[in-house]
C-alpha positions as CSV (number, residue, x, y, z in Angstrom):
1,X,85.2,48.3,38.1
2,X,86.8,46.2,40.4
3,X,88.4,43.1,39.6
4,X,90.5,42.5,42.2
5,X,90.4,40.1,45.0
6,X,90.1,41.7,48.6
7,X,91.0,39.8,51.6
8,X,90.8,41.3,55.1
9,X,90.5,39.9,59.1
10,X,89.0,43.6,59.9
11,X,86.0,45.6,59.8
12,X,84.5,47.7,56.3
13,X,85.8,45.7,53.5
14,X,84.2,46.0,50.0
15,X,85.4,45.6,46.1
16,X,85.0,49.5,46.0
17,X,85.5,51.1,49.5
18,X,85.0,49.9,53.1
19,X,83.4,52.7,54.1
20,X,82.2,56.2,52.9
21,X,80.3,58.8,54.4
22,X,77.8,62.1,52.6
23,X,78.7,60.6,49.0
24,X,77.8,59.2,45.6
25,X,78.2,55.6,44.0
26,X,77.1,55.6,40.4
27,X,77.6,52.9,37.5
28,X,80.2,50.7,39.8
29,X,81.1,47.2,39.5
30,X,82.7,44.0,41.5
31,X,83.2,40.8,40.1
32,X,86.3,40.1,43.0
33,X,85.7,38.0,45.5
34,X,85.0,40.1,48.7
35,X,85.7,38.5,52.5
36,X,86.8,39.7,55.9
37,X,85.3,39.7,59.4
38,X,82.3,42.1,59.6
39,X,80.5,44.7,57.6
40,X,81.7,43.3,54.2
41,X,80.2,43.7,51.0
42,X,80.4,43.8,47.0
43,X,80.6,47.3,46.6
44,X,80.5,49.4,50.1
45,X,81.1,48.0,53.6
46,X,79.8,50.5,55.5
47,X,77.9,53.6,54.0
48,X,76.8,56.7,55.9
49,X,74.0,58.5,53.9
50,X,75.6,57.5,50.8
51,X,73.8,57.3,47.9
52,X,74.3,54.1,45.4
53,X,73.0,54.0,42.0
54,X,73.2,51.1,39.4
55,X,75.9,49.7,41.2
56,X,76.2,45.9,40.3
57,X,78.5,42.9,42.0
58,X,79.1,39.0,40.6
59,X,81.7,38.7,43.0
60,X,81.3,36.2,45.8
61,X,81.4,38.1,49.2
62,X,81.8,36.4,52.4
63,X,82.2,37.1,56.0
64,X,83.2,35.4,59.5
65,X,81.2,37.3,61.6
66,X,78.3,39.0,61.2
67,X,76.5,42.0,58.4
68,X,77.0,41.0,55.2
69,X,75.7,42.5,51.9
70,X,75.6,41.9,48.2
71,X,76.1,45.5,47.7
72,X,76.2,47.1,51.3
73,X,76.9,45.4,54.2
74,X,75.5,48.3,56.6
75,X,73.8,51.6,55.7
76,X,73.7,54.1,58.6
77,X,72.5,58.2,58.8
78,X,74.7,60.9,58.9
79,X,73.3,64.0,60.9
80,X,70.0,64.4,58.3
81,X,70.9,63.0,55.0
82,X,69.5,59.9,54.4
83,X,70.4,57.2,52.0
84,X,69.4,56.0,48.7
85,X,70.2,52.7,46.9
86,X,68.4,52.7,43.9
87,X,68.5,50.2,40.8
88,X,71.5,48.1,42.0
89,X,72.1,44.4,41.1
90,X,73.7,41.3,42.9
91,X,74.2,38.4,41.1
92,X,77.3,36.7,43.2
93,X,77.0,34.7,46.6
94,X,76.1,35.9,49.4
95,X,77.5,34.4,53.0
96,X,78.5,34.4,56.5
97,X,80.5,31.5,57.4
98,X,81.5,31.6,60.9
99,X,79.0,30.5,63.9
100,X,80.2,32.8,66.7
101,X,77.6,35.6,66.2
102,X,73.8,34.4,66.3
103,X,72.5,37.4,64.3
104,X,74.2,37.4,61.6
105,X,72.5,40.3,59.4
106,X,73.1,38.7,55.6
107,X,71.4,40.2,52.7
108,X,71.4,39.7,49.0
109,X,71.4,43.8,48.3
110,X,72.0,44.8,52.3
111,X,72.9,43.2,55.5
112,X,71.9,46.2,58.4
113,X,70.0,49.0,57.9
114,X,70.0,51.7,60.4
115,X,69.0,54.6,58.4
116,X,65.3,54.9,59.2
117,X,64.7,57.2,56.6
118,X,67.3,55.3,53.5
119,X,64.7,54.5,50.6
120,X,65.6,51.5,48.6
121,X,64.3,51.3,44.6
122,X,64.7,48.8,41.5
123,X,66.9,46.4,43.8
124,X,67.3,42.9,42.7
125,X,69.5,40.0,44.0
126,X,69.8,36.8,42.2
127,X,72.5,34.6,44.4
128,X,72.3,32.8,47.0
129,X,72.4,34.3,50.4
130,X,72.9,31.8,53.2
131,X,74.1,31.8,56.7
132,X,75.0,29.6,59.5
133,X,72.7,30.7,62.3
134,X,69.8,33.7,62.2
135,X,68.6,36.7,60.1
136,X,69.3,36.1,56.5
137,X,67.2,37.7,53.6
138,X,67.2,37.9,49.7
139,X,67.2,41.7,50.1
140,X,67.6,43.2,53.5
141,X,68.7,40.9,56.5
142,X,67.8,43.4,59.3
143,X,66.1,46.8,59.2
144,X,65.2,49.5,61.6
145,X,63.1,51.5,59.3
146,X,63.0,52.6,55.0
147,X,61.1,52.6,52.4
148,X,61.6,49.3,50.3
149,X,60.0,49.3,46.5
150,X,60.1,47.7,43.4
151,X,62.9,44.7,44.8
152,X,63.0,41.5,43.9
153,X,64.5,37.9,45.3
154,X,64.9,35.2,42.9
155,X,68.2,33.6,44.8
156,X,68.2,31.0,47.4
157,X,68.0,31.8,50.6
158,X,69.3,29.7,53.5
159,X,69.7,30.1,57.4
160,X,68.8,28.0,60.3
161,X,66.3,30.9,61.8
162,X,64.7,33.8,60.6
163,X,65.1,34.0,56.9
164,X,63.2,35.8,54.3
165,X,62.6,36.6,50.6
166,X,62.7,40.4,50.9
167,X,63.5,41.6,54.6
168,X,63.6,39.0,58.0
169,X,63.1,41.8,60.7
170,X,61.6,45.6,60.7
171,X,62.6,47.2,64.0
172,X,60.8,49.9,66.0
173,X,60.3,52.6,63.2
174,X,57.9,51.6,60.0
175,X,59.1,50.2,57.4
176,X,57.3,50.2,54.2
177,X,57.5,47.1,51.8
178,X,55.5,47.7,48.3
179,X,55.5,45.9,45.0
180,X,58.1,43.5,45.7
181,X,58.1,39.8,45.1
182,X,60.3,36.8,45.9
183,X,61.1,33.5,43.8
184,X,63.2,32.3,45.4
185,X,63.6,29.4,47.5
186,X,63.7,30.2,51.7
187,X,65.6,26.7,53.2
188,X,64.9,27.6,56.9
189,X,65.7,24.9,60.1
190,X,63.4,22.4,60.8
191,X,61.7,24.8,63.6
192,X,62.7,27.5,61.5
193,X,60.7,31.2,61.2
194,X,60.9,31.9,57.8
195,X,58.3,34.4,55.2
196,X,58.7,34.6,51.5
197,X,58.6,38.7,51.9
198,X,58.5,39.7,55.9
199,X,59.5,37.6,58.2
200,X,58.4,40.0,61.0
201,X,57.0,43.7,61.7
202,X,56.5,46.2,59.0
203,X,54.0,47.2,56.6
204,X,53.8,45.6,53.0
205,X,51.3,46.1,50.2
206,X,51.2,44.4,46.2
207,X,53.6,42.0,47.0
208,X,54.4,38.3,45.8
209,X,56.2,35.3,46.7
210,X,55.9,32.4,44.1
């Protein structure tokens, strides 16, 4: 477990590792608070086909510029192994601070997903994920294709433009949205899009926003 602030004006911060590649994250923890520039997040900045199990963070992460996550801030493929995030927790704020970058990929569990083949299970984020200009979700900010089951938004989120519950934007490969659900409150701008699951693309099935 990680206690520890960490503070960095870079790229690939987290409260466990910046950035890993063909690995394992099981049973880790960050209560620290987390902030740099880009791809910063509770546990793992960036992760190539890494997979992350029960990992948990109640630290408050921030960035400056742009992809942001709760747990991962981006989640990319190595060669063919594809990722898996499975039963992992956020509990700690969730923000990007700065206004120089438009799309700012924040997510409660993940900020940027460009593993089209990562499967995500069991997730659940419960703080508040805001950001100063577009693309901010409970769960997912941005996604070019995964399977997404079983996770659940019950923090607020905020943004000026395209915010969501579960996932703002699906890209050009599927992705698969299924027996999720969303309580929590989506503060958009006054010509806001915002979606209590999907804000746009994808497919979604069984799922809830209350």
């Amino acid at each position: 477990e990680n206690k520890m602030n960490v503070t960095s004006q870079g790229l690939y911060v987290g409260g466990i590792a910046g950035y890993s590649e063909i690995s394992t994250f099981e049973n880790v923890k960050n209560s620290g608070t987390i902030s740099g520039k880009t791809d910063v997040a509770g546990i793992l900045g960036c992760s190539a086909s890494v997979d992350i199990n029960k990992a948990s963070n109640s630290g408050t992460v921030s960035g400056t510029n742009d992809t942001v996550g709760g747990i991962v801030a981006e989640v990319v493929k190595k060669k063919s192994d594809a990722s898996n995030i499975s039963e992992c927790v956020n509990e700690g704020s969730v923000s990007v601070t700065g206004t120089a970058v438009d799309k700012q990929y924040v997510g409660g569990i993940a900020g940027k997903l460009m593993d089209a083949d990562a499967v995500f299970t069991l997730c659940a984020n419960k703080g508040a994920v805001s950001g100063t200009k577009y693309s901010v979700a409970g769960v997912i900010a941005h996604s070019q294709g995964s399977d997404i089951t079983k996770c659940y938004n019950s923090g607020i989120v905020t943004a000026s433009n395209y915010v969501a519950g579960i996932i703002t934007y699906a890209g050009l490969n599927t992705v698969t949205i299924s027996d999720c659900m969303n309580t929590g409150k989506i503060n958009g701008g006054a010509s806001a899009l915002s979606a209590g699951i999907l804000q746009k693309h994808s497919l979604y099935w069984c799922c809830r926003s209350t």
